[in-house]
C-alpha positions in Angstrom: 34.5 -12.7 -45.1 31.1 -14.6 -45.5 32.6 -17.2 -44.5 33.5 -16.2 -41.1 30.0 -14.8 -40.4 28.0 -16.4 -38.2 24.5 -17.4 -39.4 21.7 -16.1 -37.8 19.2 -18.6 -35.8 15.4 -17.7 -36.9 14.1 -20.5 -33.9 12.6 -18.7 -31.0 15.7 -18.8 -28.4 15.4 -20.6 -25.2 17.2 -17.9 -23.3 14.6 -15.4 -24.5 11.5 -17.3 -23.5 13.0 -17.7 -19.8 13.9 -14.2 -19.8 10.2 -13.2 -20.9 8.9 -15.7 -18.0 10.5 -14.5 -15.3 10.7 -11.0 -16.4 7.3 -10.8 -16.3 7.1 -11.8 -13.1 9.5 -9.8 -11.8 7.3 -6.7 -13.4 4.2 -7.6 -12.1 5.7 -7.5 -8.5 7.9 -4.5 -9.6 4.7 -2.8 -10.4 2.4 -4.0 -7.8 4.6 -3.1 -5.0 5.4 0.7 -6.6 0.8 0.6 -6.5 0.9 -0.2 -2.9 3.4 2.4 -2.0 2.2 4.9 -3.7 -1.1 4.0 -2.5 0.0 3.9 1.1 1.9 7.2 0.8 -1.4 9.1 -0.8 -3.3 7.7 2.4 -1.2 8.2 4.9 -0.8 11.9 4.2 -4.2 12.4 3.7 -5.5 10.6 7.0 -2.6 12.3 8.6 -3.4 15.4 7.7 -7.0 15.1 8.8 -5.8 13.5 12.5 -3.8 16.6 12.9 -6.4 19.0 11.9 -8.4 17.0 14.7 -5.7 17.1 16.9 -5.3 21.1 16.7 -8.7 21.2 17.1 -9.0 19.7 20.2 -6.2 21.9 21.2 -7.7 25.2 20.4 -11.2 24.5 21.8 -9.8 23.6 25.1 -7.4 26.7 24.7 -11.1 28.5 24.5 -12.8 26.7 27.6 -9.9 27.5 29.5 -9.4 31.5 28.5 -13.4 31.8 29.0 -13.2 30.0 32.5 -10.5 32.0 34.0 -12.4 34.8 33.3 -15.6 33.2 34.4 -13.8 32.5 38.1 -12.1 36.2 38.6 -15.6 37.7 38.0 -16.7 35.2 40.9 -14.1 36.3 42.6 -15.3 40.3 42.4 -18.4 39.1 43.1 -17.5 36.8 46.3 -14.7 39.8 47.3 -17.2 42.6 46.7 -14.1 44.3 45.1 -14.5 45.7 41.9 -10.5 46.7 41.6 -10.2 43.1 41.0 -12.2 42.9 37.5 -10.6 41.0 35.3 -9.6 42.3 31.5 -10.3 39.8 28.8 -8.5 39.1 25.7 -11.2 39.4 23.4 -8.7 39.4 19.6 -6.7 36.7 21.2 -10.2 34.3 21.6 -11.2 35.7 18.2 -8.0 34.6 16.2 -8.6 31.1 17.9 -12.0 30.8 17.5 -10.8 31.4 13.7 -8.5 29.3 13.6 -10.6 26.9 15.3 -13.1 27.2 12.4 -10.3 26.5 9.8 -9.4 23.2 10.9 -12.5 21.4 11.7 -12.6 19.4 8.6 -16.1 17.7 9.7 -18.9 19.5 7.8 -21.2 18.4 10.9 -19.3 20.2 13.0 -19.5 23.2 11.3 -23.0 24.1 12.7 -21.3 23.5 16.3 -18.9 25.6 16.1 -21.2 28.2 14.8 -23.7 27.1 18.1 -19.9 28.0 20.1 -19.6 31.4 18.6 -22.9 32.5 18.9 -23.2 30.9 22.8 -19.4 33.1 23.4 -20.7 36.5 22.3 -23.8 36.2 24.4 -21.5 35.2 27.4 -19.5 37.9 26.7 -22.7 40.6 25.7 -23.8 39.3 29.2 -20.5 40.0 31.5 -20.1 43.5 29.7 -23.3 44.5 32.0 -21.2 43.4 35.3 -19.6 47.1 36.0 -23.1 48.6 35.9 -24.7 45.6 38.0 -21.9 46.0 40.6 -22.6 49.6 40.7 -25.6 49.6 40.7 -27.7 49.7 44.3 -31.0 48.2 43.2 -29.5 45.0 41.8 -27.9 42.2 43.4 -24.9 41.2 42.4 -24.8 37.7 43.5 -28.0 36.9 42.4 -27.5 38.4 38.5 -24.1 36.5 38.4 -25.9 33.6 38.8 -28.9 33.7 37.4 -28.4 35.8 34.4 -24.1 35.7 33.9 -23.6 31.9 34.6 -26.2 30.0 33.0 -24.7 31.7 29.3 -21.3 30.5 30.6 -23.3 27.4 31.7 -24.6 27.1 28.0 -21.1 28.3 26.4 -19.5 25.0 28.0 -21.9 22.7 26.9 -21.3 23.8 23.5 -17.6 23.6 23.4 -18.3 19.9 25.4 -20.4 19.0 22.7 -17.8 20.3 20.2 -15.0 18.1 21.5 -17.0 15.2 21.9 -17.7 15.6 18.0 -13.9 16.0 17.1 -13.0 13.1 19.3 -15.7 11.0 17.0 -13.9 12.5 14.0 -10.9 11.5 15.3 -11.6 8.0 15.9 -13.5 7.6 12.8 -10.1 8.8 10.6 -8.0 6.7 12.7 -10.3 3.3 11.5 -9.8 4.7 8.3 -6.4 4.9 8.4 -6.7 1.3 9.7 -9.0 0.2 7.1 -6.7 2.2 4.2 -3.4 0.6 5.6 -4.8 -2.6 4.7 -6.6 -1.6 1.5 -3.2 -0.1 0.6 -1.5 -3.4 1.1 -3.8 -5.6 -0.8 -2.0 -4.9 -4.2 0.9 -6.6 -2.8 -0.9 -9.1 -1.5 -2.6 -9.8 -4.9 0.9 -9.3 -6.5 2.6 -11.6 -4.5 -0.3 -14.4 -4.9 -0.3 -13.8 -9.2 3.6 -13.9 -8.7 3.3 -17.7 -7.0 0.8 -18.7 -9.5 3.4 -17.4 -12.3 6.2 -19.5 -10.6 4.0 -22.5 -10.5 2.9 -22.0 -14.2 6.9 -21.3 -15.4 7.9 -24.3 -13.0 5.4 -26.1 -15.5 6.3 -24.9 -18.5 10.3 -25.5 -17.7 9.5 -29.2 -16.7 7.3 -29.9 -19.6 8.9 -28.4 -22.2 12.4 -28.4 -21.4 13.3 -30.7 -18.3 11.0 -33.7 -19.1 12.7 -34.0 -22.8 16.3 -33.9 -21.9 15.5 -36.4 -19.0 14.0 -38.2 -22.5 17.2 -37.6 -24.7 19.1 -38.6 -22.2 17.8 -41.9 -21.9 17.1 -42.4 -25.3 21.2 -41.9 -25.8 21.9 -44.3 -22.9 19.6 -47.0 -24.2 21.5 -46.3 -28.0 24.8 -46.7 -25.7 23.9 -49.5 -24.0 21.6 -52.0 -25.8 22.1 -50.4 -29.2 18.0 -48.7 -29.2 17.3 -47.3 -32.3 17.0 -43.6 -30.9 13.5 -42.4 -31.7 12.2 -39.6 -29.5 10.7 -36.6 -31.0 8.6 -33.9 -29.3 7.2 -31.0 -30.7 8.9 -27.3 -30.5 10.9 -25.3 -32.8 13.6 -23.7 -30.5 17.1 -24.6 -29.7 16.1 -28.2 -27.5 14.2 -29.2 -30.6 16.9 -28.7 -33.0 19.8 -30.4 -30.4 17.0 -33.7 -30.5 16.8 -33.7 -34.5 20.6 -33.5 -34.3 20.6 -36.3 -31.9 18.7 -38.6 -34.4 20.5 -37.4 -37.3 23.7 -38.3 -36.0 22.5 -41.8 -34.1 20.9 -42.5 -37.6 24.3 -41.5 -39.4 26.2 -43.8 -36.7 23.9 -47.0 -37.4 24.4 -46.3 -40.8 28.1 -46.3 -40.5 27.8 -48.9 -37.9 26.3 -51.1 -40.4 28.7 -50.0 -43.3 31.8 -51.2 -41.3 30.3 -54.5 -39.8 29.0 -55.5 -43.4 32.7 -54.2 -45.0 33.8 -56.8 -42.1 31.8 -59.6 -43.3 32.8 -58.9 -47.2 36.6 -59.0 -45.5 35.8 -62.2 -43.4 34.5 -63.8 -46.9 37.6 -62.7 -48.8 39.7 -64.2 -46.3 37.9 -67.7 -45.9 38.2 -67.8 -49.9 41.6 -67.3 -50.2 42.4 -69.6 -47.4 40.2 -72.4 -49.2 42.1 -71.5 -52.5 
């Protein structure tokens, strides 16, 4: 059964030096592009999830300025009506839970201390218009003149702060949106590297292949043409130790073995030739 087995090759193969070449570039794009996505994916969320904390921000501040004006204009109206029937009630847990909430998603620590600046500027609004029964009722106070001098300028100063505040989560928001920008393309420049290195490697394979593979069976095959043709002593050798080298020391050996037997036949011819001319002479 020895016989039939077939005997292992200990040369480097051919196939698995191509496979290694282009397998490797294949895994370097393969991995680089798996960096960028994962890179884009961890970025995205995270910017995303700051521009939506902006966003609700915006949303509940101006929820705020709008509850606190409302109330602001039906206590001008009481005063302008001189009808105290018309006193408006305020939802003072509803505001609260926002202005929570509010404080929950600014992700900014410097606009932390402005929201605090909000709060505190609120509750003296709201301190302020608690007064307005007892001013309305009372007869040695005008009503008009302590809406607007005492009651107003806190709402006055309450809107500034929440104007302020906005104009600070707007900047937040603009600033995450450059960096989500700026992160897209930092998130794309693995893949950009990757696809560079993976040209480089083509180039540097394309080399290799042409050098050490295409380049000598261009050479064998004109060394066996010029052996066809002209009868050239075939005499190319290159270095290497895989499969090409062994097919080019088979080459020689059997060129070599067909001179030989080349020269064998033509000098049997001439012994024949010289056999013949004797016995025709005898």
């Amino acid at each position: 059964m020895n016989l039939f087995r077939k005997k292992k090759d200990s040369r480097p193969s051919m196939r698995l030096k191509l496979f290694f070449s282009l397998g490797s570039v294949a895994a370097i794009l393969i991995l680089s592009g798996a960096i960028s996505i994962i890179e884009y994916r961890r970025m995205s969320a995270y910017v995303s999830d700051l521009i939506a904390s902006n966003i609700k921000s915006i949303n509940l501040s101006q929820r705020l300025a709008d509850m606190t004006q409302e109330y602001d204009q039906q206590m001008l109206s009481v005063v302008l009506m001189n009808d105290i029937s018309l006193m408006p009630e305020f939802n003072l847990q509803l505001f609260q839970a926002q202005a929570d909430s509010l404080k929950s998603s600014v992700t900014s620590l410097s606009s932390l201390p402005i929201v605090d600046t909000v709060s505190v500027s609120f509750d003296t609004f709201m301190k302020t218009s608690l007064k307005f029964d007892e001013v309305f009722l009372a007869d040695t106070v005008d009503t008009k003149e302590w809406f607007f001098g005492s009651l107003q300028p806190c709402y006055n100063d309450f809107r500034r702060n929440i104007d302020t505040l906005n104009e600070a989560i707007h900047e937040e928001l603009k600033n995450n949106s450059a960096d989500f920008d700026a992160g897209f393309y930092r998130s794309i420049m693995p893949g950009v590297v990757s696809v560079a290195a993976g040209l480089l490697l083509v180039v540097l394979l394309m080399y290799f292949i042409l050098v050490y593979y295409v380049n000598p069976i261009y050479r064998m095959s004109a060394g066996v043409d010029n052996y066809r043709s002209v009868g050239k002593r075939y005499g190319y050798t290159f270095d290497g130790d895989d499969q090409l080298a062994n097919i080019n020391s088979g080459l020689v050996e059997l060129i070599e073995e067909n001179l030989e037997l080349k020269s064998r036949v033509k000098g049997l011819r001439s012994e024949r030739e010289k056999m013949l001319n004797s016995a025709d002479i005898d």
